[in-house]
C-alpha positions as CSV (number, residue, x, y, z in Angstrom):
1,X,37.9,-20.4,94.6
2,X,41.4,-20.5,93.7
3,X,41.4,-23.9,96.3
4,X,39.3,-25.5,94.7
5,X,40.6,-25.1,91.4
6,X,43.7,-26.3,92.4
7,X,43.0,-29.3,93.9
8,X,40.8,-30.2,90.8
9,X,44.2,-29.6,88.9
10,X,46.2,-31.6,91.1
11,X,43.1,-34.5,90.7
12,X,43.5,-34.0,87.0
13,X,47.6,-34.4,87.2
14,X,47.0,-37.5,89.4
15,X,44.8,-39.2,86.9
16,X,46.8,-38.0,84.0
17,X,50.0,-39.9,85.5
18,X,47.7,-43.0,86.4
19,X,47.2,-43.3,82.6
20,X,50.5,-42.9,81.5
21,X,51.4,-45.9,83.7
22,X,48.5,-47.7,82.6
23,X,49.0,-47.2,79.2
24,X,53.3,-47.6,79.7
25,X,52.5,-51.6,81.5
26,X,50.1,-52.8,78.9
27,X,53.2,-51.9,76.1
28,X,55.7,-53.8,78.1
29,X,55.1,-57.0,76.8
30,X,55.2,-59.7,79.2
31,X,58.6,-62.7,79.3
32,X,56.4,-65.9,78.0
33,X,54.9,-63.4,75.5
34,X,58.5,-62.3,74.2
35,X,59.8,-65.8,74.0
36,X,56.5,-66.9,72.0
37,X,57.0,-63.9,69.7
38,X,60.7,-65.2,69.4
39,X,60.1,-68.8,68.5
40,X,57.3,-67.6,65.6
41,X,59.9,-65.4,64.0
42,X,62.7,-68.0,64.4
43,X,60.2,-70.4,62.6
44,X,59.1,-68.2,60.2
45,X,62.6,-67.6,59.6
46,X,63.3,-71.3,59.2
47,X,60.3,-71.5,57.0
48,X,61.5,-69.0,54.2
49,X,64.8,-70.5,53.8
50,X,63.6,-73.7,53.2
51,X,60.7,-72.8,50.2
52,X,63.4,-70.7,48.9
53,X,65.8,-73.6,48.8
54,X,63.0,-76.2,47.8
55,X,62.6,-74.0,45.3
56,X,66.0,-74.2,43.7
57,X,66.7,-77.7,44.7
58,X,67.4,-80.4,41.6
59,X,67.7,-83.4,43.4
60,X,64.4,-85.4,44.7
61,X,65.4,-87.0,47.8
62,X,66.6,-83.3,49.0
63,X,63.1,-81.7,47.8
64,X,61.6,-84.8,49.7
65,X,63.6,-83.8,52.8
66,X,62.7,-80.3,52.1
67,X,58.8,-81.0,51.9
68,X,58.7,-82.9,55.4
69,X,60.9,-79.6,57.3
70,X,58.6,-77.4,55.4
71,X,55.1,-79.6,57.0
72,X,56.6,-79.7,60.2
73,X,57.4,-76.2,60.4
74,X,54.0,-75.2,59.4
75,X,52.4,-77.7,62.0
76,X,54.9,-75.7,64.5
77,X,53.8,-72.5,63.8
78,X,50.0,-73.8,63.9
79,X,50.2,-74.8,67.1
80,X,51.3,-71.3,68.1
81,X,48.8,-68.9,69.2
82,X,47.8,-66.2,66.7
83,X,49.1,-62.7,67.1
């Protein structure tokens, strides 16, 4: 008896660590999915600081300027895959 509940225990221990490394890969995100997570954050980044000065900017060729970074940043970040 005591066999058998060991080897159940060792079963259980075996499974237990399969798990662990199951569950350890699938939080190691992968290289291209770290460089996409990257380049949103760098253009979310990018993004901020230009509404921010868009909104304090006086002078109508600069908010002009401003507007087209701001579109084309937002088409960027559309053409990203949502996380």
């Amino acid at each position: 008896m005591a066999r058998g509940w060991e080897s159940k225990s060792v079963a259980t221990q075996i499974d237990m660590a399969e798990n662990r490394s199951a569950v350890a890969r699938a939080k190691v995100l992968s290289e291209e999915s770290l460089d996409l997570l990257r380049k949103k954050e760098s253009l979310l980044m990018s993004r901020t600081r230009v509404v921010r000065d868009l909104e304090s900017a006086q002078n109508p060729r600069y908010r002009a300027v401003l507007s087209k970074a701001l579109a084309g940043l937002d088409a960027q970040l559309s053409t990203l895959a949502p996380e």
